[in-house]
C-alpha positions as YAML, in Angstrom:
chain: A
units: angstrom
residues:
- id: 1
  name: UNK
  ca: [-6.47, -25.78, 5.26]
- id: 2
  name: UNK
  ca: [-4.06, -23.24, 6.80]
- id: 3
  name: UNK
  ca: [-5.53, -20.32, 8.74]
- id: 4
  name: UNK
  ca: [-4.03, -17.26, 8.41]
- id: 5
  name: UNK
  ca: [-4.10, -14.42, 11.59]
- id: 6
  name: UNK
  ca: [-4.95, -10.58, 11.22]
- id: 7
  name: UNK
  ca: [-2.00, -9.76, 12.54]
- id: 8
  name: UNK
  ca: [-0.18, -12.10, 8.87]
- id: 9
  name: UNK
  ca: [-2.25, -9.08, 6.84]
- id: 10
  name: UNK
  ca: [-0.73, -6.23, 9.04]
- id: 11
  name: UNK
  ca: [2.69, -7.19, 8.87]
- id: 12
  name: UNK
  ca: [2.28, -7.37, 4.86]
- id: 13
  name: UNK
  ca: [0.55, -4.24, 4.55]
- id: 14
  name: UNK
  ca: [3.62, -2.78, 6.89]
- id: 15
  name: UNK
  ca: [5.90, -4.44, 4.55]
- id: 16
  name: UNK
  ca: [4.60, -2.95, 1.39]
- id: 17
  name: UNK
  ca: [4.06, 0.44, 3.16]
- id: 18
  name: UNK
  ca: [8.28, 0.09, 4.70]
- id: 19
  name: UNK
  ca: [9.28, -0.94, 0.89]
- id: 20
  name: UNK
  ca: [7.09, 1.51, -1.43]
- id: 21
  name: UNK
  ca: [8.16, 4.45, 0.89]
- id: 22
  name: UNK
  ca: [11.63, 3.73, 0.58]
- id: 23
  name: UNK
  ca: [11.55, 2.94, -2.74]
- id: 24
  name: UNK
  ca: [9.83, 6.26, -3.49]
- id: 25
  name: UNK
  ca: [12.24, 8.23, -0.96]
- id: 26
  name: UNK
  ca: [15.34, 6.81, -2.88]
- id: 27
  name: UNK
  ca: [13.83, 7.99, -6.40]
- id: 28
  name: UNK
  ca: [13.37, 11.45, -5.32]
- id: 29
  name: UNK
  ca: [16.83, 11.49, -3.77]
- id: 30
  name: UNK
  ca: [18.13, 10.17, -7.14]
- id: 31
  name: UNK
  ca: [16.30, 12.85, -9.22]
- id: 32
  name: UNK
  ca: [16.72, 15.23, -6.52]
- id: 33
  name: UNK
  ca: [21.24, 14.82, -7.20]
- id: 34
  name: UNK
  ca: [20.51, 14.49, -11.06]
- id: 35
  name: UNK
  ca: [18.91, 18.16, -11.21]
- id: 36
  name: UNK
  ca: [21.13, 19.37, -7.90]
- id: 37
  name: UNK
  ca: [24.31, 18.69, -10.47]
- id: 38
  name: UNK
  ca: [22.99, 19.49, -13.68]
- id: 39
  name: UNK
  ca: [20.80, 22.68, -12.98]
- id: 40
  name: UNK
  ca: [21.20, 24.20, -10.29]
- id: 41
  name: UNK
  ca: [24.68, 24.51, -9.37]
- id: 42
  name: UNK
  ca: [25.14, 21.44, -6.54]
- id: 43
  name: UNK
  ca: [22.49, 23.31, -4.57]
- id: 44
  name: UNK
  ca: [20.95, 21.07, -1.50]
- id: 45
  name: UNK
  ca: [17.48, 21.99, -2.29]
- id: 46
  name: UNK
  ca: [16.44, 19.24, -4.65]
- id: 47
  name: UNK
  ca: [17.60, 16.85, -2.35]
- id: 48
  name: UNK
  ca: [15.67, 17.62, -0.02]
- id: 49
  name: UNK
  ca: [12.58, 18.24, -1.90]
- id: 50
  name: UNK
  ca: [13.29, 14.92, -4.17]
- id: 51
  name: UNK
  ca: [13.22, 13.68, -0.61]
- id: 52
  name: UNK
  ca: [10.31, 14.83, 0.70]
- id: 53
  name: UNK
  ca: [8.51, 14.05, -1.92]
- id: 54
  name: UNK
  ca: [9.14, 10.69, -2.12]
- id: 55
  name: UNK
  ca: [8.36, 10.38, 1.42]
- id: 56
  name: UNK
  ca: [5.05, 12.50, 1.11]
- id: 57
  name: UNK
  ca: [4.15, 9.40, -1.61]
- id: 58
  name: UNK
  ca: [4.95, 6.62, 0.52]
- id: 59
  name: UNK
  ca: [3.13, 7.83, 3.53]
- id: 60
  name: UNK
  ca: [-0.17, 9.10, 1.29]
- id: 61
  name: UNK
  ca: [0.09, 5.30, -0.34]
- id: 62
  name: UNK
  ca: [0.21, 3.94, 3.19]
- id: 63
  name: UNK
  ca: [-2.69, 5.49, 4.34]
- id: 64
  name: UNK
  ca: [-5.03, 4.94, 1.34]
- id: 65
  name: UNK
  ca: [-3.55, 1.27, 1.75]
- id: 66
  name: UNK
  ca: [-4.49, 1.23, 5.90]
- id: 67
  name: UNK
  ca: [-8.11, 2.85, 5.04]
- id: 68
  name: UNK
  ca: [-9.57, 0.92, 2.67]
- id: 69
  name: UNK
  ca: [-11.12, -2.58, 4.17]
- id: 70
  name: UNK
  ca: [-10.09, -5.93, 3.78]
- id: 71
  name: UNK
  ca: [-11.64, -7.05, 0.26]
- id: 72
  name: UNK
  ca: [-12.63, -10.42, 0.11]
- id: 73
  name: UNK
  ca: [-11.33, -12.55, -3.13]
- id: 74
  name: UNK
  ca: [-13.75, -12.94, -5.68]
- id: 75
  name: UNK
  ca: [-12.67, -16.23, -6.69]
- id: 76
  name: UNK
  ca: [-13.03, -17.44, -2.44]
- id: 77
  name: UNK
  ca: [-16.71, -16.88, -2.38]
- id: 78
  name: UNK
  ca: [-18.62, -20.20, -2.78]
- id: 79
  name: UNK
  ca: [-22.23, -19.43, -3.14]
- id: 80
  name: UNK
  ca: [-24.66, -22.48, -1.82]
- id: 81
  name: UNK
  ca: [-28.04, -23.31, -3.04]
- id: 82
  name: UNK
  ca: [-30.43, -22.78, -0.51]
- id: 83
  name: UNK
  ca: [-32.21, -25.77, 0.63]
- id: 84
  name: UNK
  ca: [-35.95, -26.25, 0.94]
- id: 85
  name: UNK
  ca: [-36.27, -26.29, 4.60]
- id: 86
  name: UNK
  ca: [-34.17, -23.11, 4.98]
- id: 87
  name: UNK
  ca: [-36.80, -21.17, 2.65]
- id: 88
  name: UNK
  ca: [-40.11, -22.15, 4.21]
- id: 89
  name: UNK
  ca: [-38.23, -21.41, 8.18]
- id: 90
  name: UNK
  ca: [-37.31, -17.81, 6.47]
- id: 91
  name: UNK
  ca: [-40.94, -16.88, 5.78]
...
């Protein structure tokens, strides 16, 4: 069985948090040169508030993702009967 390290389940949650961020900051730059050239006049502004926006996401994604704890798998738990002679040391 393969072990796997806290530092494997940092690295992915820094990989999702790198990707979604920039995936969100590239979205708002897109929408942010759609309405620059079609509404307002090749102004800057959208492009910079498409891209802040987008970044704003990423980083509140990344922190809900780095605050919650790690969940354990429902379908990893493996629930044992108890035996006798662990109920009658209990009591």
């Amino acid at each position: 069985m393969a072990t796997s390290r806290s530092e494997d389940f940092l690295g992915q949650k820094w990989d999702r948090c790198v990707a979604d961020t920039l995936i969100k900051t590239g979205g708002g730059l897109t929408l942010g040169i759609v309405f620059s050239a079609i509404l307002f006049r090749r102004r800057p502004w959208p492009l910079i508030f498409g891209m802040g926006a987008g970044m704003g996401m990423g980083y509140a994604n990344c922190q809900r993702e780095f605050d919650e704890p790690f969940l354990v798998k429902a379908e990893k738990i493996v629930v044992k009967p108890k035996s006798v002679d662990n109920a009658a040391t209990i009591n």
